[in-house]
N, C-alpha and C positions, 0 to 999 in steps of 0.2 A: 735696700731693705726688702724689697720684692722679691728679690735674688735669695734674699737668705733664710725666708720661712718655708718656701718650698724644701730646700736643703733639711732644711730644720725637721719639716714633718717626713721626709726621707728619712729622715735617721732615726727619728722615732717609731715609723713603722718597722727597721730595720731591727731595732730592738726589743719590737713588740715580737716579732715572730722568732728569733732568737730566743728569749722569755718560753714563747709555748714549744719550740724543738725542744728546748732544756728539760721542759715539766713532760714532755711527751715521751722523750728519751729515757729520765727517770724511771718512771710509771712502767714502761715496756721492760726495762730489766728486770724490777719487783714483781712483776709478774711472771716473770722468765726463772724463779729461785729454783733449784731442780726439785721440791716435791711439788712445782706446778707446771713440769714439763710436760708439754702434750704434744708431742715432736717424737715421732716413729723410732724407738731407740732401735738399735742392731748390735749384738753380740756376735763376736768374730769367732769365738769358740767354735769348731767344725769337731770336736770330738767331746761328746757333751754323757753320750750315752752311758746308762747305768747297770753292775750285773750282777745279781745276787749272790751268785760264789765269791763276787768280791767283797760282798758285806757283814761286817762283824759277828752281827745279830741273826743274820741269812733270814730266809722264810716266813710265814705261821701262818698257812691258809687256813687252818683250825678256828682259829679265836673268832668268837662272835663281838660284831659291832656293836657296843653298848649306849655311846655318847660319842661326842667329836670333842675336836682341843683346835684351838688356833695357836697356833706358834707365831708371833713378831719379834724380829730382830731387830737391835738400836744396829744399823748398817755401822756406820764408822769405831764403835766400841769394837764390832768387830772382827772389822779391818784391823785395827791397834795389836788385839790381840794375839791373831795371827805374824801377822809382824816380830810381834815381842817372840813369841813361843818359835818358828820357825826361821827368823829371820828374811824369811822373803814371804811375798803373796803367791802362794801354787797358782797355776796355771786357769784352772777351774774357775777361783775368783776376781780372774783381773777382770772382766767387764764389772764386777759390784765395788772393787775397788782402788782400780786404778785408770779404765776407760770414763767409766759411768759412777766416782764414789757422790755417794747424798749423805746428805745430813738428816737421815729421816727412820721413821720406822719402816719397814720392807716383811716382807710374806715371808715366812721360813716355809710353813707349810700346813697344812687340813689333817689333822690325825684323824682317823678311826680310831676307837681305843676299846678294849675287855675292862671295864670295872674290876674284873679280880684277879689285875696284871700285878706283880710285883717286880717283875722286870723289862726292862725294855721289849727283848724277846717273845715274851707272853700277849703283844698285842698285834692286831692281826700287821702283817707284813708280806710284801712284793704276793697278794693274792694271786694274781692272774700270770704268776712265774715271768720270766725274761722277756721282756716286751721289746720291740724294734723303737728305735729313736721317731719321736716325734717329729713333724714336720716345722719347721723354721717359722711360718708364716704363722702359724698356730699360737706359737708363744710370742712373735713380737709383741702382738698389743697387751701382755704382761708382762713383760719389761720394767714400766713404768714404776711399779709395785714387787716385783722380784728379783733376786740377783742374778739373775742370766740363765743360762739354756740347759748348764748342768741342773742348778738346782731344780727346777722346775722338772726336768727328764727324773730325774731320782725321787722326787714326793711323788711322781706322779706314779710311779711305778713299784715305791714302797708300801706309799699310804693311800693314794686317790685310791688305785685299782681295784683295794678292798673296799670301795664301799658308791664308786661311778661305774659308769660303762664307757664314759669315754674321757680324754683327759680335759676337751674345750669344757663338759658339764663340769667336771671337777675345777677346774679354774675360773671357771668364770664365777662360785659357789666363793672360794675364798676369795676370791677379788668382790665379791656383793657385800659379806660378812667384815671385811678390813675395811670397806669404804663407809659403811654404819658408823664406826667409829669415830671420835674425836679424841686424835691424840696432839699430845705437845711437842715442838717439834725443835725441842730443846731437851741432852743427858741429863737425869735426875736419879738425885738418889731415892730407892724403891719404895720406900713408905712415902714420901712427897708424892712420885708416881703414879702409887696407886689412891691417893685422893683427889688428886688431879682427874683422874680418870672415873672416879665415882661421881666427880662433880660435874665433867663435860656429858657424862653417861648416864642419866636418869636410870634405866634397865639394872646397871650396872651397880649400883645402889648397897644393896642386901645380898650382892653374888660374891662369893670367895673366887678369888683367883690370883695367879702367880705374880707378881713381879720382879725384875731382879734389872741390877745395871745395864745390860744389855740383851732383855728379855720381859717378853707380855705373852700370858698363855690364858687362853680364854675358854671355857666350855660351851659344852649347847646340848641338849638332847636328843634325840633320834627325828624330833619337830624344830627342830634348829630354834629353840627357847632358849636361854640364859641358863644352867645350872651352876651348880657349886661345882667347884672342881675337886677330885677326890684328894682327902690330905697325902 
């Protein structure tokens, strides 16, 4: 009998710590989901850079900064879509959807915008003309919150330029402004959405803004205030 309680409480300590690996083990992955990754991500893209001759819309160092717009993409909506419409992911978005895909909302980008734009075109665009690629290190630590090194080189050079002086202020401006935010981190259909989001968002209350299945666009004023967004 002497023999067999030592045994006894061996095994039971055995199982006690087994017990807390289990719950510890648990715990570490849930907190591991990828929109709480806080692990250096790297985007392998080496050709990221943006040029205006190549862009649809081109130019408009003209148009005066009236208001800003926050652009957020539902990421996997679309990855989906992509897929459906071209049958593969271009090159550009395999770090947001096939290195790095989340299940989350992600930065499209910080607009400047003219109030009395009626077209894309009409709002200021690449102010500061063909800018040289951004430095790597610059963008890692937005990673986390954006889809990789194109996107980021191309807002930055579309839309930051008109309205920062440099791209670290302009990113770090939309990464302050996304992190305010309380979003759900689950696809909904837009009117669900967007009371969801009036309800985590006190501010956000009495403010018009966009929502759509795989899109949230947000205003602010020249004081980075809450406005309506123009219909």
């Amino acid at each position: 009998m002497k023999k067999i309680i030592p045994l006894l409480l061996f095994f039971i300590f055995l199982m006690i710590i087994g017990f807390v690996y289990a719950f510890y083990f648990k715990n570490t992955q849930t907190n591991n989901l990828p929109y709480q990754n806080k692990t250096l991500l790297i985007d392998t893209n080496q050709n990221y850079d943006t040029h205006p001759n190549q862009d649809k819309f081109g130019m408009n160092k003209q148009a005066p900064v009236d208001y800003y717009m926050l652009a957020l993409s539902w990421s996997p909506h679309f990855c989906q879509d992509m897929q459906r419409k071209q049958g593969k992911i271009s090159k550009k978005y395999q770090f947001q959807c096939v290195t790095n895909p989340q299940e989350k909302w992600v930065i499209h980008g910080l607009w400047p915008q003219n109030k009395k734009a009626r077209h894309v075109k009409q709002h200021p665009r690449f102010c500061q003309g063909d800018l040289p690629p951004i430095n790597e290190k610059i963008m890692q630590p937005y990673l986390k919150n954006s889809p990789g090194y194109s996107l980021l080189q191309a807002e930055w050079e579309k839309h930051g330029s008109c309205a920062f002086k440099t791209p670290e202020t302009y990113f770090q401006k939309q990464e302050e402004l996304f992190t305010l935010l309380i979003l759900p981190h689950k696809a909904m259909k837009p009117k669900q959405l967007r009371k969801i989001i009036k309800e985590n968002n006190p501010k956000l209350k009495n403010v018009r803004f966009y929502t759509s299945k795989n899109e949230i666009k947000i205003c602010y004023d020249l004081n980075w205030k809450y406005i309506n967004c123009p219909n």
